[in-house]
C-alpha positions as CSV (number, residue, x, y, z in Angstrom):
1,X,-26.0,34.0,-55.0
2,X,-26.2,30.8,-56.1
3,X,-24.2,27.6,-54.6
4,X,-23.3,24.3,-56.1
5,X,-23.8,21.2,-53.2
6,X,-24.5,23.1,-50.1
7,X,-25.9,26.0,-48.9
8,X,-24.9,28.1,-45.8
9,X,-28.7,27.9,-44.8
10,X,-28.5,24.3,-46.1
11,X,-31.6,24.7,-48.8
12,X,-31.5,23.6,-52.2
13,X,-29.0,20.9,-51.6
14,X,-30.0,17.0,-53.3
15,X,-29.3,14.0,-51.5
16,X,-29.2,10.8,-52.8
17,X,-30.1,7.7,-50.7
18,X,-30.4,3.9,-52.1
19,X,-33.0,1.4,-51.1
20,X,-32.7,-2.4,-51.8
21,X,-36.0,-3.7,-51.0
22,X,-36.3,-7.6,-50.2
23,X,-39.1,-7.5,-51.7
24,X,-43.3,-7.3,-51.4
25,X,-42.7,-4.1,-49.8
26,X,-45.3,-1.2,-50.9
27,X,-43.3,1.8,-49.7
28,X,-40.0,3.1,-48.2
29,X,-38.7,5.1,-45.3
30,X,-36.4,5.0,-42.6
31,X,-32.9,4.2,-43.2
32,X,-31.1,4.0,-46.5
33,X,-28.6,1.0,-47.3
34,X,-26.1,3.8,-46.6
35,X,-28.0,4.2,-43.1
36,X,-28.9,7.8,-43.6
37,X,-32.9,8.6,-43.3
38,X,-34.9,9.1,-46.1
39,X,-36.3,13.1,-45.3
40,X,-37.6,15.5,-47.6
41,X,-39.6,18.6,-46.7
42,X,-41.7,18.9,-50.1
43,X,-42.5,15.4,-52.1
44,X,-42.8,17.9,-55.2
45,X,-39.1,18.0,-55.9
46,X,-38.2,14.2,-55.4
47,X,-36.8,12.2,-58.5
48,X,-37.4,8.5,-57.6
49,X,-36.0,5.7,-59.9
50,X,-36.5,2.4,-60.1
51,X,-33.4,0.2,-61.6
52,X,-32.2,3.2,-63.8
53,X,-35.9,4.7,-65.0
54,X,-37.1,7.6,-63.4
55,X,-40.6,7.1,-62.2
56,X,-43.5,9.5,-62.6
57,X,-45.3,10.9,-59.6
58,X,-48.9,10.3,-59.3
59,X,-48.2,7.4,-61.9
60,X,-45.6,5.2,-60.1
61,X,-45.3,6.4,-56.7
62,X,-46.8,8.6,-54.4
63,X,-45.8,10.6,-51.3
64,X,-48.7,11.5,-49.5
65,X,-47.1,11.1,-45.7
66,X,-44.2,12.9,-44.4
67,X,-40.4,11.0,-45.7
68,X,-42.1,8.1,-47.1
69,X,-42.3,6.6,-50.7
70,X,-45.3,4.6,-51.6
71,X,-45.8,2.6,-54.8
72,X,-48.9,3.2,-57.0
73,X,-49.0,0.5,-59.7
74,X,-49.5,-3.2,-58.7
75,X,-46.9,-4.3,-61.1
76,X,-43.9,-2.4,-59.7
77,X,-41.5,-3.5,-57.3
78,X,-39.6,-0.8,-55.1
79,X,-36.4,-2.5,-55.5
80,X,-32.8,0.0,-56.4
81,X,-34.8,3.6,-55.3
């Protein structure tokens, strides 16, 4: 049966969480501005945006360690995630 928000095994449920970086930094984790911690359990169903514009995986960002959010082009700030 399918559930909108959340589940009673709590899988398939989307959180959002909002970064401001100060700036320089090359990838996020840890605590959200909202103080809730960035976790995901598979990087393959994250939507990452970047002041509005979703960002492409592989591309823009990468997440190849466990809850963390790294930047892949040298021109992009992680700023607004």
């Amino acid at each position: 049966m399918p559930y909108i928000g959340k589940s009673p095994t709590g899988s398939g449920v989307r959180q959002r969480f909002h970064f401001t970086a100060a700036g320089g930094e090359t990838s996020l984790s840890g605590a959200d501005d909202n103080s809730k911690t960035l976790k995901f359990t598979d990087g393959e169903f994250l939507d990452v945006y970047l002041n509005g514009i979703l960002l492409v995986q592989g591309t823009d960002y990468g997440v190849g360690t466990t809850n963390t959010i790294r930047r892949h082009c040298r021109d992009c700030r992680l700023r607004h995630l």
